[in-house]
N, C-alpha and C positions, 0 to 999 in steps of 0.2 A: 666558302669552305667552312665544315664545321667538324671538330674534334672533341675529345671529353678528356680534360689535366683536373689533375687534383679535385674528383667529384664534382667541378664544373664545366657545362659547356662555350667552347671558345669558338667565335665566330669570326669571321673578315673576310668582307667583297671587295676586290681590287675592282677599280674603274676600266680596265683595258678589256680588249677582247682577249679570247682563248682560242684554246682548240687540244684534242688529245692528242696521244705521242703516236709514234710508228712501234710498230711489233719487234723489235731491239733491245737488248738489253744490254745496257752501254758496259756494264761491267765486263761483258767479256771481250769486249775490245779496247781493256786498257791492260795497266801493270796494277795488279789489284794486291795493293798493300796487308790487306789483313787474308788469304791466302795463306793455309797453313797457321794460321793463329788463333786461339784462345778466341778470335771476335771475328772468323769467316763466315759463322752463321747469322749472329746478331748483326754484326759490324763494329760494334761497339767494345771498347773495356776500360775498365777503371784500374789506375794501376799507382803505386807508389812514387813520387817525383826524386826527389832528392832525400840522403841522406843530412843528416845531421852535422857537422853545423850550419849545411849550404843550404838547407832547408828555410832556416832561418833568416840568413842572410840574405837570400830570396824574396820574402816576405818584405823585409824591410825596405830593400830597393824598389819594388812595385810600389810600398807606400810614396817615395819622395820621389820618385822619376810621376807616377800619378800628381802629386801634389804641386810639381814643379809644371805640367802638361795645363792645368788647371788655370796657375798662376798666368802664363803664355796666353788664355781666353779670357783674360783679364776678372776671375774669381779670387774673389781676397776670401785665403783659405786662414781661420784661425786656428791657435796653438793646441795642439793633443787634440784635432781634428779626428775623428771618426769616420770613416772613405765609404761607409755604408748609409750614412747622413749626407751625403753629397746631393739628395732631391732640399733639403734642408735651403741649400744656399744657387741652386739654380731651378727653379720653381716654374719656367714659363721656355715650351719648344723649341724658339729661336735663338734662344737663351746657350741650352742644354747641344744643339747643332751646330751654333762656333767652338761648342770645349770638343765636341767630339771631333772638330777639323783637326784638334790637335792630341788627340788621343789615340789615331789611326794611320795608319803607312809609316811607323816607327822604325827605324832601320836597327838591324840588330846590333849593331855596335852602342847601342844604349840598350841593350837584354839586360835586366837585371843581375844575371851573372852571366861569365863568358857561355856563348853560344855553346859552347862544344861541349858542356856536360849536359846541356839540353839535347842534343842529337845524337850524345852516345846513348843517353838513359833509354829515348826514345827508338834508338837501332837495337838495344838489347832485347825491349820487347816484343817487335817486329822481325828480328831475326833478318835483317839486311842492312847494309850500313847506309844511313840517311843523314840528310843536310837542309839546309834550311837555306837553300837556295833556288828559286823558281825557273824553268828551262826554260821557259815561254819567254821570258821576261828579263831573268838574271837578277830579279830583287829578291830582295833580302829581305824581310819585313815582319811584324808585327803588329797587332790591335789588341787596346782594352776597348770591352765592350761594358758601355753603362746601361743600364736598366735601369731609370727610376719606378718605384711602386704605382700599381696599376697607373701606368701608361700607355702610349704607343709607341715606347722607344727602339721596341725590339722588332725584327723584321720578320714575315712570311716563313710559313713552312716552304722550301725549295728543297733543290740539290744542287750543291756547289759544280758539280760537273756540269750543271748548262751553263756556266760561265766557260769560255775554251781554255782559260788560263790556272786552270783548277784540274784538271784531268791529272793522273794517274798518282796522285801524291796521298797526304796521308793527313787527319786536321787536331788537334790540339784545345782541350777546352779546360783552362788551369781555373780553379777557384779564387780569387784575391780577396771578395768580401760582399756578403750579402746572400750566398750562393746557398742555396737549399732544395729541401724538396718542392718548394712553393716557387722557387724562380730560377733554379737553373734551366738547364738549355733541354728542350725535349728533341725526343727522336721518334722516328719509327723502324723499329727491327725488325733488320730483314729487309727491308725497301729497297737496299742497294742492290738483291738479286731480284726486283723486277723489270717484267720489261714497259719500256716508255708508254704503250697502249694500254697500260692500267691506269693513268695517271692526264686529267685535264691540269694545264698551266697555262697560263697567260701567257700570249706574245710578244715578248719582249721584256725586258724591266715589271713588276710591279706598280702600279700606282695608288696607294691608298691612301686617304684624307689629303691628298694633293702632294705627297710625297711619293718623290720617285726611287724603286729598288735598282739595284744596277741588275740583280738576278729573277729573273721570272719568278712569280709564285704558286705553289698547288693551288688549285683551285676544286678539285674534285676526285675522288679515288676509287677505282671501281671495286666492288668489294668491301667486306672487312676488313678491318687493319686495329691494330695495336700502336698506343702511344704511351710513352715513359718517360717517364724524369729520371735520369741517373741522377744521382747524388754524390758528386765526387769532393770530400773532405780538403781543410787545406793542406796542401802539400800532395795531393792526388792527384791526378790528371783523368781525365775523359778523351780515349783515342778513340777516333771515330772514322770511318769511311766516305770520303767529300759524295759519293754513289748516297748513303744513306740520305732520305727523306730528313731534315732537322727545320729546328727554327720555332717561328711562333712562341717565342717563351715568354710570355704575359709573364711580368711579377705578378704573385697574388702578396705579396704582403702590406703589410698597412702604413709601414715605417721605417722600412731597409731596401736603399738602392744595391743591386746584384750589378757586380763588377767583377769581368773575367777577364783573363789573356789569350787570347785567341795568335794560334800560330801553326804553317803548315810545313809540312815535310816531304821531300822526293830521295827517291835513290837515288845515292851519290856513286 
């Protein structure tokens, strides 16, 4: 698979077999969240998080609930630590995939602030009222996503709906630190009104450099297509459509790890 971010081209060949999709287009066989929205065409929007002073507060508890998540993968984090320096002090793969055992499936009762002005903020702009609760499942949960600079720490372009536990809900991509136009999360706009027969993925999971994805990766697109980096500022959010094509998002910078909150929404 190859695409073109930030004036360069991005390449990756998963080791699995493929195959293209069926003539479907899975979005019209869900409860499609952005519908009537500002982001039905795109998928996508960037929108204002919190007011002031929860804004703030915010901030600060992503820094220590991160710092404390760290300490748990046994990182000895030092004093007025910088959370974008974090490639600084874990340096080596194996290293960087015991912190992320504890960076991920976070249950929301450690959210950096109560849940509930996160799912009202996010019902207001969606115009239905949502929760951050999974039907599939019934968890509750959370992810920081690290990215250290050019790495391979970030996953395949997919779509979260070939996971079954991902369907009809709504996803969440917060900026904590590092996040720019050079490493946030890329998308493709519009992907989420195609149908499956535009699109080769691999069967099953991913496998690249001997790492396994849990979700399939694009491997090919028939046609043109557009790729973006929204840029969502701190205290912004990036809502997006789990239908949208995303993923792939190479840091390109030289000395800032990109670290996000990643979290999704169903109607409640």
């Amino acid at each position: 698979m190859e695409y073109c971010v930030n004036d360069r081209t991005i390449s990756y060949q998963p080791e699995n077999a493929r195959q293209w999709g069926d003539n479907v287009v899975l979005l019209h066989h869900a409860n499609d969240l952005t519908n009537n929205t500002a982001m039905a065409s795109s998928g996508y929007t960037i929108e204002k998080l919190f007011d002031a002073p929860l804004a703030d507060i915010f901030q600060a508890a992503c820094r220590s609930l991160l710092q404390r998540c760290w300490r748990k993968a046994g990182i000895v984090i030092p004093d007025n630590f910088v959370l974008d320096q974090y490639h600084t002090l874990v340096q080596d793969f194996t290293s960087h995939l015991a912190a992320v055992e504890h960076t991920k499936l976070i249950e929301v009762s450690d959210f950096p602030v109560p849940i509930a002005f996160l799912e009202t903020r996010v019902s207001e702009v969606v115009g239905k009222k949502l929760r951050v609760r999974n039907p599939f499942d019934n968890q509750s949960i959370f992810h920081f996503r690290v990215v250290r600079p050019n790495s391979t720490d970030n996953n395949p372009l997919h779509r979260d709906i070939w996971l079954e536990d991902y369907d009809n809900c709504i996803n969440l991509y917060i900026p904590i630190a590092g996040s720019n136009e050079k490493s946030s999360l890329i998308i493709v706009p519009g992907s989420h009104h195609w149908s499956e027969s535009k699109i080769e993925r691999t069967i099953g999971g991913a496998i690249m450099n001997g790492m396994k994805f849990n979700v399939p990766a694009v491997t090919a697109i028939d046609g043109n297509f557009d790729v973006v980096r929204p840029d969502p500022q701190l205290n912004e959010v990036l809502i997006f459509s789990p239908y949208l094509i995303h993923g792939g998002a190479v840091n390109l910078q030289a000395d800032r790890t990109r670290i996000s909150l990643e979290i999704r929404l169903w109607e409640h």
